[in-house]
C-alpha positions as a Markdown table, in Angstrom:
| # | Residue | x | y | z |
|---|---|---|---|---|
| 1 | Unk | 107.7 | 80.7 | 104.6 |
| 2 | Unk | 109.8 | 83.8 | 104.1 |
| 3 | Unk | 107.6 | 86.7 | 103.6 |
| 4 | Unk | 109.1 | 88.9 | 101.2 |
| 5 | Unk | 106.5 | 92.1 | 103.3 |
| 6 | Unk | 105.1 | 90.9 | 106.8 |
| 7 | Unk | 101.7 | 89.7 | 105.8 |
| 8 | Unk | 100.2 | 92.9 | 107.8 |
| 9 | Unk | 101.4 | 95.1 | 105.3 |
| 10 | Unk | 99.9 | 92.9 | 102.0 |
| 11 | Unk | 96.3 | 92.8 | 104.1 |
| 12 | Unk | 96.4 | 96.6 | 104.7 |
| 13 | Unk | 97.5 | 97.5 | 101.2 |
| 14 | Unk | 94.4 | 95.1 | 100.0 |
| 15 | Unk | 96.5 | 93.4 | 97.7 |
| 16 | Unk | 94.5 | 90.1 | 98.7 |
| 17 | Unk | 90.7 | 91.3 | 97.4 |
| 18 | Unk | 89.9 | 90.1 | 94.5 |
| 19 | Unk | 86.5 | 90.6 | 92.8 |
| 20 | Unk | 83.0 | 89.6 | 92.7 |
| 21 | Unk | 83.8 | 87.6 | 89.7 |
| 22 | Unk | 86.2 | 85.5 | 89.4 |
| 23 | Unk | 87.6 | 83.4 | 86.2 |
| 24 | Unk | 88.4 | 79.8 | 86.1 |
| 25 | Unk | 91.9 | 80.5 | 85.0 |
| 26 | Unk | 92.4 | 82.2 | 88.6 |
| 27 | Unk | 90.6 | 79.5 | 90.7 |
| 28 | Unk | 94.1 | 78.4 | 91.6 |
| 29 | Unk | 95.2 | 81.6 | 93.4 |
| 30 | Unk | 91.6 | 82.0 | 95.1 |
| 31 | Unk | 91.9 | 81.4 | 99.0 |
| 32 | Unk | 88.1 | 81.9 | 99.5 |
| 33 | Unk | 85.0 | 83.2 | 98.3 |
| 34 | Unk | 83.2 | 85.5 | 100.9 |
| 35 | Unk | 79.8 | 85.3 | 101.9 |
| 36 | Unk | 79.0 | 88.7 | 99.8 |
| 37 | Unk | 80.8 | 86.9 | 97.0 |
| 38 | Unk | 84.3 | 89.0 | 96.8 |
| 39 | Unk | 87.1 | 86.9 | 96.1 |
| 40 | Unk | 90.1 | 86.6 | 98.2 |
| 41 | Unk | 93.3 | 85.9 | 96.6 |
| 42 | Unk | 95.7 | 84.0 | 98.6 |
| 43 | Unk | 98.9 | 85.9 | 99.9 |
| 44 | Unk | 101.1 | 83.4 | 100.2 |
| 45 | Unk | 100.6 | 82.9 | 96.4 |
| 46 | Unk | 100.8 | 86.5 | 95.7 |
| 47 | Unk | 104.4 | 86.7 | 97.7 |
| 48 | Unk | 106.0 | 83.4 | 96.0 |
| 49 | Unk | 104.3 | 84.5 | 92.4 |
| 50 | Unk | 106.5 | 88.1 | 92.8 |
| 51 | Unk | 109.6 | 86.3 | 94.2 |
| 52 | Unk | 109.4 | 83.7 | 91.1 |
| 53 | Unk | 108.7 | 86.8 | 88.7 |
| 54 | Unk | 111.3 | 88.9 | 90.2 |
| 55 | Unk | 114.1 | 85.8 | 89.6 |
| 56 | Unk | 112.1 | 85.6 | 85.8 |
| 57 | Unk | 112.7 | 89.7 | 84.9 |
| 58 | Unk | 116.1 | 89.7 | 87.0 |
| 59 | Unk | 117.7 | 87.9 | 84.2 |
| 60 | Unk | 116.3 | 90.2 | 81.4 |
| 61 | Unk | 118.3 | 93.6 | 80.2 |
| 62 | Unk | 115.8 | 95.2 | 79.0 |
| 63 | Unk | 112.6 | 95.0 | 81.3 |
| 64 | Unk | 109.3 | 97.0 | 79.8 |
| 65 | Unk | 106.4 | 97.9 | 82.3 |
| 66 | Unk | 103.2 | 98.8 | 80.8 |
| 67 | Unk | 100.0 | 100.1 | 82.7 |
| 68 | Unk | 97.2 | 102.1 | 80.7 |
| 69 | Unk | 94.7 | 102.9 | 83.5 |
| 70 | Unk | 94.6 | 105.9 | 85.3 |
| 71 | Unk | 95.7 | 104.8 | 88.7 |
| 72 | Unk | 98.7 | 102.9 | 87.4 |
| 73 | Unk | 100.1 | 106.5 | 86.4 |
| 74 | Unk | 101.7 | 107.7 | 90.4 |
| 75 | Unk | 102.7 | 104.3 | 90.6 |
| 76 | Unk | 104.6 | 103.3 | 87.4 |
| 77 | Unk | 106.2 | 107.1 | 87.6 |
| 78 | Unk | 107.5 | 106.3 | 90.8 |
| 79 | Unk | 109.2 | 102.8 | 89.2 |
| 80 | Unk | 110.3 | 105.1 | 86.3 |
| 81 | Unk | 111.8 | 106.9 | 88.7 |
| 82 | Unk | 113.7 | 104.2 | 90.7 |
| 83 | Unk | 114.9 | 102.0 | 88.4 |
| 84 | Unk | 116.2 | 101.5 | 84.6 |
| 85 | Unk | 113.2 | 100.3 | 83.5 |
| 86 | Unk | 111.3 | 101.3 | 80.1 |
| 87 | Unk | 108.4 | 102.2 | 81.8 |
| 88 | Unk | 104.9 | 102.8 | 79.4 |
| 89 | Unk | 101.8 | 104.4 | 81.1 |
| 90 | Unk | 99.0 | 105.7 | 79.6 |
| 91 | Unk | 97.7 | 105.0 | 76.6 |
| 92 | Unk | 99.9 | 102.5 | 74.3 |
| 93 | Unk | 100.5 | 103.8 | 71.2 |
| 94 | Unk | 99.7 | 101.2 | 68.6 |
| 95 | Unk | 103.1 | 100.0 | 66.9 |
| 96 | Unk | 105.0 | 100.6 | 70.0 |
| 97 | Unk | 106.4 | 97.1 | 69.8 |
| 98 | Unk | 106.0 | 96.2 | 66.1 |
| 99 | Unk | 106.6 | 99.4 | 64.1 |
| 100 | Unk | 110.5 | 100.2 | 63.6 |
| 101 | Unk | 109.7 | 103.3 | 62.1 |
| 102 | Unk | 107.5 | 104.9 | 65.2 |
| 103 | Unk | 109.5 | 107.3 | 67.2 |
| 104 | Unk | 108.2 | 105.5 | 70.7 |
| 105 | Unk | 109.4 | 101.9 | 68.6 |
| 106 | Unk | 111.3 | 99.8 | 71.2 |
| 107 | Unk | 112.4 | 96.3 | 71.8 |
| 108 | Unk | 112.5 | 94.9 | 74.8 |
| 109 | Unk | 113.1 | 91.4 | 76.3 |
| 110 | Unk | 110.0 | 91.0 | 78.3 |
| 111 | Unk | 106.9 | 93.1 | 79.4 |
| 112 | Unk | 105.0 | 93.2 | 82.6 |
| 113 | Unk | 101.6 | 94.7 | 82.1 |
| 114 | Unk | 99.3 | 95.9 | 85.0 |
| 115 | Unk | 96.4 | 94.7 | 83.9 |
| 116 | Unk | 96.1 | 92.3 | 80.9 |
| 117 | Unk | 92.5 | 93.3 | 80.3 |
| 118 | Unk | 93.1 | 97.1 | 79.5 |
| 119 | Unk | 96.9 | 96.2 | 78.3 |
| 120 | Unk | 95.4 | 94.6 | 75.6 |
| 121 | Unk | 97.4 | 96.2 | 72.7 |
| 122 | Unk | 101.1 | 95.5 | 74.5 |
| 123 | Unk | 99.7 | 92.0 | 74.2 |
| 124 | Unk | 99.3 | 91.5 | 71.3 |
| 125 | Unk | 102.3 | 93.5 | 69.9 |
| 126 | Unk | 104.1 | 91.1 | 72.6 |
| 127 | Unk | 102.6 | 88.2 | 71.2 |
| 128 | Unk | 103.6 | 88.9 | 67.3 |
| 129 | Unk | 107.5 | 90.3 | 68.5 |
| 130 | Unk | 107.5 | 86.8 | 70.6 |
| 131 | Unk | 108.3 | 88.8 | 73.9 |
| 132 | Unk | 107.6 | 87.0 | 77.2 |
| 133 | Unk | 104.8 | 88.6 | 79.0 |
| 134 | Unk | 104.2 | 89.2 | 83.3 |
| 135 | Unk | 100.5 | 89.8 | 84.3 |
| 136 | Unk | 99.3 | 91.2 | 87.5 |
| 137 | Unk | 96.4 | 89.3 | 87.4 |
| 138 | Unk | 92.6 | 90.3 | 89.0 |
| 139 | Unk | 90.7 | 87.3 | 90.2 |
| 140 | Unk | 89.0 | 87.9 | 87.1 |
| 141 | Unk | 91.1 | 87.7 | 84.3 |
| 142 | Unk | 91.8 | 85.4 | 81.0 |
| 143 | Unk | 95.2 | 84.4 | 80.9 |
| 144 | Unk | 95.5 | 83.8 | 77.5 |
| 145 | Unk | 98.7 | 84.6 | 76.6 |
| 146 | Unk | 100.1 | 85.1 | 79.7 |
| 147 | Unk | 103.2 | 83.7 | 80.1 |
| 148 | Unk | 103.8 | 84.4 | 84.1 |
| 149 | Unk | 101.1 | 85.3 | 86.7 |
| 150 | Unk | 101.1 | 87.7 | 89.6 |
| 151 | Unk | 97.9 | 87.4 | 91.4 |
| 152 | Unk | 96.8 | 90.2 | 93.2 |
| 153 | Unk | 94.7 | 93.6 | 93.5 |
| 154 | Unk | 95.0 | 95.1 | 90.3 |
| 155 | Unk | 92.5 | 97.8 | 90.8 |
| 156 | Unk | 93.7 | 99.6 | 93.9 |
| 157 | Unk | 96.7 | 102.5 | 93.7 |
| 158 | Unk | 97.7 | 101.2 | 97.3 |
| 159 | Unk | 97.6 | 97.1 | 96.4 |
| 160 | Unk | 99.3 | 98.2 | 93.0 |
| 161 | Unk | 102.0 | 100.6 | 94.7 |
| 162 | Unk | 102.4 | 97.4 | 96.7 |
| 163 | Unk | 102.9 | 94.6 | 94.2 |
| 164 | Unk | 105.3 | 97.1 | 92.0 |
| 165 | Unk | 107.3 | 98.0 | 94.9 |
| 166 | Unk | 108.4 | 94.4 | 95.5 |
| 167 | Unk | 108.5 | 93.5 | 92.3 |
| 168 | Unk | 111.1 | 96.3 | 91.7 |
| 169 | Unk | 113.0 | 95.6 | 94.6 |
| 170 | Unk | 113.3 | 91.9 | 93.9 |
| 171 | Unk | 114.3 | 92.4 | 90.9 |
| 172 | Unk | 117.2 | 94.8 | 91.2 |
| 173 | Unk | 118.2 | 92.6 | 93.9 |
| 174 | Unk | 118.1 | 89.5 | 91.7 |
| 175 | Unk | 119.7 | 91.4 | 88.8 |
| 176 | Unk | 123.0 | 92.1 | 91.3 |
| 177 | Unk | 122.3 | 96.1 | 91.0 |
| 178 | Unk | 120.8 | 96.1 | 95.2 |
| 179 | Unk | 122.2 | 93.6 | 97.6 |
| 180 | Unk | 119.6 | 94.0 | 100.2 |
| 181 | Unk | 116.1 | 95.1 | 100.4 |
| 182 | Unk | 117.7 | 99.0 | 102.5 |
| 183 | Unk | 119.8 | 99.7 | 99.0 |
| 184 | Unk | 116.8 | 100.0 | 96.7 |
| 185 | Unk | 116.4 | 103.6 | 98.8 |
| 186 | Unk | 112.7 | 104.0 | 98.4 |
| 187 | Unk | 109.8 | 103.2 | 101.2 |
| 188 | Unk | 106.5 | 101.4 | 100.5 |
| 189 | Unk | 104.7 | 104.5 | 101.1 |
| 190 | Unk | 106.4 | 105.8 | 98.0 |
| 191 | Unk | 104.6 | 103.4 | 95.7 |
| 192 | Unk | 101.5 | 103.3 | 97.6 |
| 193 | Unk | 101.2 | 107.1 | 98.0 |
| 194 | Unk | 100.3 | 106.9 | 101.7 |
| 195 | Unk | 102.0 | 104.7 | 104.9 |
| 196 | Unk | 101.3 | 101.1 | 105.1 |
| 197 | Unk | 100.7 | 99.9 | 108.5 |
């Protein structure tokens, strides 16, 4: 299998741990259950599910990420930062998808939310504007109207950084804007906020 990060770096960024809980929607993803109950989601999944969503948003124009909780903020400013990408964090303003008349009003072709839980609201705008929507998925999470899974760590700032840095970096690539992984000119550790062994 080609890794799209050596599997070292997805272990130490803890993209793989999962929860205590985990939902029956997810069992798929789940690698094994440890003995104190954690779930641990399989990285091989978690590396093909961002290579087959980065192909999915790489034919998209206009790509919208949305993350409401705090620790999303460092990560989706840095993705604001390095790509063209309407980027949403913090809280989302009611309308933002179905109101014309709102000032922050947009349409986008598809939405990738951090955690489909707390990004309830883009939801469900998503789901009345019939706009294709990416989840980065906990081990427990409902994927009711999610039309495209990324399993993974959705709690951490470091497993988060992770999964967003790839997912950016595909997806330019797939889009014809990077050719290889050295153009996207940013590091993991930029995502992450600290190195990644």
């Amino acid at each position: 299998m080609t890794e799209l990060m050596e599997r070292e770096k997805y272990v130490n960024s803890g993209v793989h741990l999962g929860m205590r809980k985990k939902s029956k929607d997810m069992d798929q993803f789940i690698f094994k259950t440890r003995p104190d109950g954690l779930s641990i989601i399989d990285i091989e999944k978690i590396d093909q599910r961002i290579d087959v969503a980065s192909s999915f948003l790489g034919r998209f124009d206009k790509v919208m990420f949305v993350g409401r909780k705090e620790g999303a903020r460092p990560v989706l400013k840095k993705l604001e930062e390095s790509t063209n990408f309407d980027v949403q964090y913090g809280r989302f303003m009611p309308g933002t998808l179905t109101n014309p008349s709102l000032d922050k009003y947009t349409e986008p072709d598809v939405i990738v939310v951090v955690d489909p839980i707390i990004d309830e609201q883009a939801i469900s705008e998503a789901i009345k504007k019939r706009i294709p929507v990416v989840a980065i998925c906990d081990s427990f999470t409902n994927l009711d109207y999610v039309d495209l899974i990324i399993p993974g760590n959705n709690k951490g700032e470091k497993s988060l950084g992770a999964i967003v840095y790839l997912l950016a970096r595909e997806t330019l690539k797939k889009k014809g804007e990077i050719e290889k992984d050295e153009d996207f000119g940013y590091e993991l550790s930029d995502f992450t906020g600290q190195r990644i062994e």
